[in-house]
C-alpha positions as CSV (number, residue, x, y, z in Angstrom):
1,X,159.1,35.5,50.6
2,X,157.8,32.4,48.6
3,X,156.7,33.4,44.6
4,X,154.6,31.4,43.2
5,X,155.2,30.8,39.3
6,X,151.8,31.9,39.2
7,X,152.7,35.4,40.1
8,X,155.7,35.4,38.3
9,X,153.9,34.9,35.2
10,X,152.2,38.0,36.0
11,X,154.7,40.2,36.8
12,X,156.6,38.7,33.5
13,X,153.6,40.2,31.6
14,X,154.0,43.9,33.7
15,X,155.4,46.0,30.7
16,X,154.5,49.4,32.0
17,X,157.9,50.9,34.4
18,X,155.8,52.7,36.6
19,X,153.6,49.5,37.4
20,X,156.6,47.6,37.8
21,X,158.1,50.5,40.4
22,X,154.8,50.0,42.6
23,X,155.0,46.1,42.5
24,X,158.8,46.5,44.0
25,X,157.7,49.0,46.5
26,X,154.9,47.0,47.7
27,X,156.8,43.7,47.8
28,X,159.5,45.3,50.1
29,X,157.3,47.0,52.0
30,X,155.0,43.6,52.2
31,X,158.2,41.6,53.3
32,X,159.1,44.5,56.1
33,X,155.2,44.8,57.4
34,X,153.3,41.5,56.3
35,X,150.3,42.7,57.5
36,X,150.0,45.5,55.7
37,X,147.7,44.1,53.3
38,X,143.6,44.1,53.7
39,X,141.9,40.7,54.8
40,X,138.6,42.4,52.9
41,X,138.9,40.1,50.0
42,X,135.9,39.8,47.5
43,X,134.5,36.0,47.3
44,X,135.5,35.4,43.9
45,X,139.4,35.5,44.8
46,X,138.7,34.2,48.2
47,X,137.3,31.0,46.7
48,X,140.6,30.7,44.4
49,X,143.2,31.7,46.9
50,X,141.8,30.4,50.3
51,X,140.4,32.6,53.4
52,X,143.9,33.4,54.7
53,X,145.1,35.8,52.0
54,X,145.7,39.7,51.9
55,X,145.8,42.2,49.1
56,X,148.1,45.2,48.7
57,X,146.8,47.5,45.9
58,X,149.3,47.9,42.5
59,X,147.2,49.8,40.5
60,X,145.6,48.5,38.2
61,X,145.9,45.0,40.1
62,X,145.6,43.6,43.9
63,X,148.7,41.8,44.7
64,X,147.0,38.9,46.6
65,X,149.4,36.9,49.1
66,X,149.1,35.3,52.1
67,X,151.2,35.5,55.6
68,X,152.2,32.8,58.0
69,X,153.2,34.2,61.0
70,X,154.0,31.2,63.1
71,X,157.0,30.9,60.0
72,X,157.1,34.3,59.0
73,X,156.8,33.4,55.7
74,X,155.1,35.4,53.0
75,X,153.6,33.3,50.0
76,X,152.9,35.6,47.1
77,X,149.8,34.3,44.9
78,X,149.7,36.6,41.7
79,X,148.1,40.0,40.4
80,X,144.6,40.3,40.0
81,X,142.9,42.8,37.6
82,X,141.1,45.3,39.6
83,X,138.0,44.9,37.2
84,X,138.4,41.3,37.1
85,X,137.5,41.3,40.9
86,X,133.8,41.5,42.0
């Protein structure tokens, strides 16, 4: 798994413990089953992130991230406000 400083900035600014639970749940269970994540991304984050990239949901963000298969690799683009989504 590739973070980019991007989303470490935003999971520096995570200060709530249960928040910070889900986000290390997710990212193991992201890193186990890459696919997990929806393709069903809105426009507005498409058009940031490129067509290629998944979210896993982290309430109150979507973890948005991306998956190479052809490397297994898993690039790991930030958190994204739920309302800050359209």
């Amino acid at each position: 798994m590739v973070y980019t400083d991007g989303f470490l900035d935003d999971a520096a600014a995570i200060w709530s413990d249960r928040v910070q639970g889900c986000l290390g749940r997710m990212l193991s269970a992201i890193e186990a089953f890459p696919e997990i994540g929806s393709p069903d991304i809105p426009a507005s984050i498409r058009a940031v992130y490129g067509i290629g990239v998944r979210k896993a949901v982290v309430e109150p963000f979507d973890l948005i991230y991306e998956y190479h298969p052809d490397t297994d690799t898993v690039i790991v683009y930030g958190l994204v406000p739920f309302r800050a989504a359209p």
